[in-house]
DRENDO-1510 file (C-alpha; in Angstrom, 1 decimal, always signed):
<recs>
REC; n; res; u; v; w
REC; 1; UNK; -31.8; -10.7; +13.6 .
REC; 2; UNK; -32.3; -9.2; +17.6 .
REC; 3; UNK; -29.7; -7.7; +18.6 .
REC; 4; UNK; -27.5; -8.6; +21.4 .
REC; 5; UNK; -26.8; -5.0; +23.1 .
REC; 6; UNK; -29.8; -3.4; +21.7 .
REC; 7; UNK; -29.2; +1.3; +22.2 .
REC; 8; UNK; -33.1; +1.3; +23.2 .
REC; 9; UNK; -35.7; -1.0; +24.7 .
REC; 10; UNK; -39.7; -1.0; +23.7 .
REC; 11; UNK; -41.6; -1.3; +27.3 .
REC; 12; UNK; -42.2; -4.5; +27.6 .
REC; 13; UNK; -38.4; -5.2; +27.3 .
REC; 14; UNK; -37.2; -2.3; +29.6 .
REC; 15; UNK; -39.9; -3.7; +31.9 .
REC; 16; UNK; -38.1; -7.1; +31.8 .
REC; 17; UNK; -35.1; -5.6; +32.3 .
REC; 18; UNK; -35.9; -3.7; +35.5 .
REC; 19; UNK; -38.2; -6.6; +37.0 .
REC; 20; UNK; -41.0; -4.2; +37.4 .
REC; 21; UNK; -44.1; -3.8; +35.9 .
REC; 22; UNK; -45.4; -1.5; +32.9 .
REC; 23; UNK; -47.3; +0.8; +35.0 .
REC; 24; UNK; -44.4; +1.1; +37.4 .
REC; 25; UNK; -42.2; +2.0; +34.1 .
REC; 26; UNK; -44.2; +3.9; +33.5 .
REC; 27; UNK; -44.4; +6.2; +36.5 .
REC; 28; UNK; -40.5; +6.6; +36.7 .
REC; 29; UNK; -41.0; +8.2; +32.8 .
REC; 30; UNK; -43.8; +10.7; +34.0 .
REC; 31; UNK; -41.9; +11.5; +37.3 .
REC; 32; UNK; -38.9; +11.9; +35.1 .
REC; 33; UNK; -36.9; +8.9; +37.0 .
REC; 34; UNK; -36.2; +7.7; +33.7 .
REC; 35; UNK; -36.0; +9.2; +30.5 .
REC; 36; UNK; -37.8; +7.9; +27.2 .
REC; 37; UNK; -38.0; +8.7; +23.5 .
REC; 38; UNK; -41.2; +8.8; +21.4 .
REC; 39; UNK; -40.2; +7.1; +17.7 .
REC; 40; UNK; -43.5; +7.8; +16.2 .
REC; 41; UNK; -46.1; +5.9; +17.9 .
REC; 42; UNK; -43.2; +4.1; +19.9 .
REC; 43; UNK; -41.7; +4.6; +23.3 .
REC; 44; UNK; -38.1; +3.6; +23.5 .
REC; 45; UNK; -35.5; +3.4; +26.7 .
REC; 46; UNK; -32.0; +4.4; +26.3 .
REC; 47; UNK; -30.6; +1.3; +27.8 .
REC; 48; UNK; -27.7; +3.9; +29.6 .
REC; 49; UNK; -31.1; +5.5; +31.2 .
REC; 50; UNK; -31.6; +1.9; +32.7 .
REC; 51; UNK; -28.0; +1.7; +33.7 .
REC; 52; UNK; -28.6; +5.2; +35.5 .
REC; 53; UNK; -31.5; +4.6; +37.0 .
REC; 54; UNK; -30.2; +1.3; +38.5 .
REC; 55; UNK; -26.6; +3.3; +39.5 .
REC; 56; UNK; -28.4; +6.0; +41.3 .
REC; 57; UNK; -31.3; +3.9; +43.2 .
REC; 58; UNK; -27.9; +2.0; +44.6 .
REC; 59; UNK; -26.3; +5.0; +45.4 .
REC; 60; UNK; -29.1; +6.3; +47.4 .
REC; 61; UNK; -29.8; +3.4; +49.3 .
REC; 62; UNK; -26.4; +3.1; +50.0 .
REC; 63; UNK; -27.1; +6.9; +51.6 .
REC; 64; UNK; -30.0; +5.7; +53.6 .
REC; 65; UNK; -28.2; +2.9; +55.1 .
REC; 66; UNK; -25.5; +4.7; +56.0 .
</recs>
C-alpha cells in the first residue's frame, strides 16, 4: 500500500517532485539547499525540506524582482 502523504521521498520521487533532475538534487543536498537523511544504504527527503526549499527559492525571487 503507497502512501498518499508519504514523511520522506527516495530520489527519484523528490526528483519528480521538484521537476529537476537527479544530479540537480543532488547538488542542492551537497550545497546544503536541501537536507537529506541516510537510512542505511538509502537517501531520503523530508518532504517539509521540499516545502522549504520551494518557500524560500519563492521568497528570494520575489527579493530580486523587487
Amino acid at each position: 500500500m503507497e502512501l498518499q502523504n508519504p514523511l520522506t521521498h527516495q530520489i527519484p520521487a523528490a526528483c519528480t517532485r521538484l521537476s529537476v533532475g537527479r544530479s540537480t538534487l543532488y547538488e542542492l543536498i551537497k550545497s546544503g539547499r536541501i537536507r537529506a537523511i541516510k537510512a542505511g544504504k538509502r537517501t531520503l527527503i523530508p518532504e517539509v525540506e521540499l516545502q522549504r526549499f520551494v518557500s524560500e527559492e519563492l521568497a528570494e525571487q520575489q527579493k530580486a524582482a523587487a
